[in-house]
C-alpha positions in Angstrom: 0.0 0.0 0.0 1.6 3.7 -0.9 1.3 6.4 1.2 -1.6 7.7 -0.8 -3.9 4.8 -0.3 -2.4 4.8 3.1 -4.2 8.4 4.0 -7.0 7.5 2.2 -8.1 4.3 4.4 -7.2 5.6 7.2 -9.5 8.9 6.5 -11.8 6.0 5.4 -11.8 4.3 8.5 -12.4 7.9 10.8 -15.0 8.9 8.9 -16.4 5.3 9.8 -15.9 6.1 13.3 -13.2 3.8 13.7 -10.7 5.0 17.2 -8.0 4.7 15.5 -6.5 5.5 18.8 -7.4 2.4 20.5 -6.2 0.1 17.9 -2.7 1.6 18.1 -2.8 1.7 21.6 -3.4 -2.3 21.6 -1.0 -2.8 18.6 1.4 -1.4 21.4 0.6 -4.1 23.7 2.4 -7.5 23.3 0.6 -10.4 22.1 0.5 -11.8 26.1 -0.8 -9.0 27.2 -3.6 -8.6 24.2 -4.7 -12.0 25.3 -4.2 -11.5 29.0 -7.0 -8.7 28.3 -8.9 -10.7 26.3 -9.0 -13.6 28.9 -10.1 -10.7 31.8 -12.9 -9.4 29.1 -14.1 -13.1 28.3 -14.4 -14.3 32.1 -16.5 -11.1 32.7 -18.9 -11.7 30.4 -19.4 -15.1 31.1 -19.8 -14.0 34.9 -22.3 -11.6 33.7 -23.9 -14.4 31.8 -24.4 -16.8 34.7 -25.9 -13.7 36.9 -28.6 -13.1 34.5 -29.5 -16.5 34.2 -29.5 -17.1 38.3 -31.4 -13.9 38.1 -34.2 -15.0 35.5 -34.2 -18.4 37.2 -35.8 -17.0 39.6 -38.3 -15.1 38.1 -41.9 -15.4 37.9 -43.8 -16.3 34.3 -46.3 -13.6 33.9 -50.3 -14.9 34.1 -51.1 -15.7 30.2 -54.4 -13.1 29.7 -57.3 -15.1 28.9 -59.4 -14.5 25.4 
């Protein structure tokens, strides 16, 4: 890729909304500690997972309205 096309994608990839920010900031990061992150990110949302299953567990179903 030249320099030109370069710009242009990453202009492309702002005006998407893309943080271009963050992704340097992790490209920073070695690959350990990209998937030490990504282990802590996955065992959160699994945590959060298991709480809102105990949590509708132990909800009521709602009376079914009769015709």
């Amino acid at each position: 890729m030249d320099p030109v096309e370069r710009a242009e994608a990453i202009a492309a990839a702002e005006r998407a909304g893309i943080d271009l920010s963050l992704v340097d900031a992790n490209l920073r990061l070695s690959v350990v500690e990209r998937w030490q992150r990504h282990d802590a990110a996955l065992d959160l949302i699994l945590k959060l997972q298991a709480a809102r299953e105990h949590y509708d567990a132990k909800l009521q179903p709602a009376a079914q309205k009769t015709g």
